[in-house]
Every structure is written in structure tokens, then in C-alpha cells.
C-alpha positions, 0 to 999 in steps of 0.5 A: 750552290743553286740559285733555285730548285723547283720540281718539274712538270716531269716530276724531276728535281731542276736545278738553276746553279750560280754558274749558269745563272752567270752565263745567262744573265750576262749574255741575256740581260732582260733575264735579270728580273725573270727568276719568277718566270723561270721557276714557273716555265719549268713546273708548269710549261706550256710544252716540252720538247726533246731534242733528241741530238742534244739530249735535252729538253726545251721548257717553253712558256708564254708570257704577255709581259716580259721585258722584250714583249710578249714572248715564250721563255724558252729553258733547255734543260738537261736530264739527268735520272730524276735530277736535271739542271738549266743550262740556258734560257732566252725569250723566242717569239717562234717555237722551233719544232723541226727534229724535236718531240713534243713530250708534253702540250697541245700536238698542235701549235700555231707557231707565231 
């Protein structure tokens, strides 16, 4: 069963399963009420990256209001064909960008 499943920027069908949604919520509680922010962060981010040695994305989108501030939501996401699935997801104030590529947002970031 899938918590929810939303097309992506990329145009891939992502899915958040009750699995993973498990995981997430209990080591990452301030997720809890963020289910609008998640769907949001995948269809329309605010950058992609790939990273490249472990064969996913990284959806970020920024949110002035979140449970712990202002702060990215950051979901890494695995592709698969047209299909893909969340595999986790946290707030980060700082966008890592060392061995990834940018695949969609500004080339140029001010990194907080």
C-alpha cells in the first residue's frame, strides 16, 4: 500500500509506501504532519540532484515554515524506468552538492 503517489517533476509515477512512511516518521518525527509538503517537494522542487554512487535523486524544496524552522525538505528518491519510490526524507538547512548533478533548478545556488 502506498501512503500516496504523486507524478514528479521528471514526469515518473513516486510512490511513498507504509513501509517507508514507518521509517521516516519514527526516526524523523517532525515529518509527521509534512505528508502536504512531501507531495509538494516531488512534483515541484525546487532542485534534483543525482547522485551518482548511489543511484538516486535528492528532491529538495524550501519551506519558511516547518516544524524546525525554515528549511529544505530534502527526499532521496530512487528511480526506477517511469516509476520510483521515497526512500527517505529530513529537513537540511545546507544543500550538499559535492559529487552530485544538478538535473533540474537554478545552476547557481547560495548554499545557506
Amino acid at each position: 500500500m502506498a501512503v500516496f503517489e504523486v507524478i514528479s517533476k521528471t514526469g515518473k509515477k513516486i510512490r511513498l509506501t507504509e513501509v517507508q512512511w514507518a521509517h521516516m516518521s519514527s526516526k524523523h518525527p517532525e515529518l509527521v504532519s509534512q505528508i502536504d509538503s512531501m507531495m509538494m517537494t516531488v512534483q515541484d522542487p525546487d532542485f534534483i540532484y543525482h547522485s551518482p554512487g548511489e543511484e538516486n535523486f535528492h528532491y529538495l524544496k524550501f519551506f519558511r515554515e516547518t516544524p524546525v524552522t525554515e528549511k529544505y525538505l530534502l527526499l532521496i528518491i530512487k528511480h526506477l524506468n517511469r516509476e520510483g519510490f521515497i526512500i527517505t526524507g529530513f529537513f537540511v538547512s545546507k544543500i550538499k552538492t559535492k559529487n552530485k548533478v544538478l538535473v533540474y533548478g537554478k545552476e547557481n545556488i547560495d548554499k545557506l
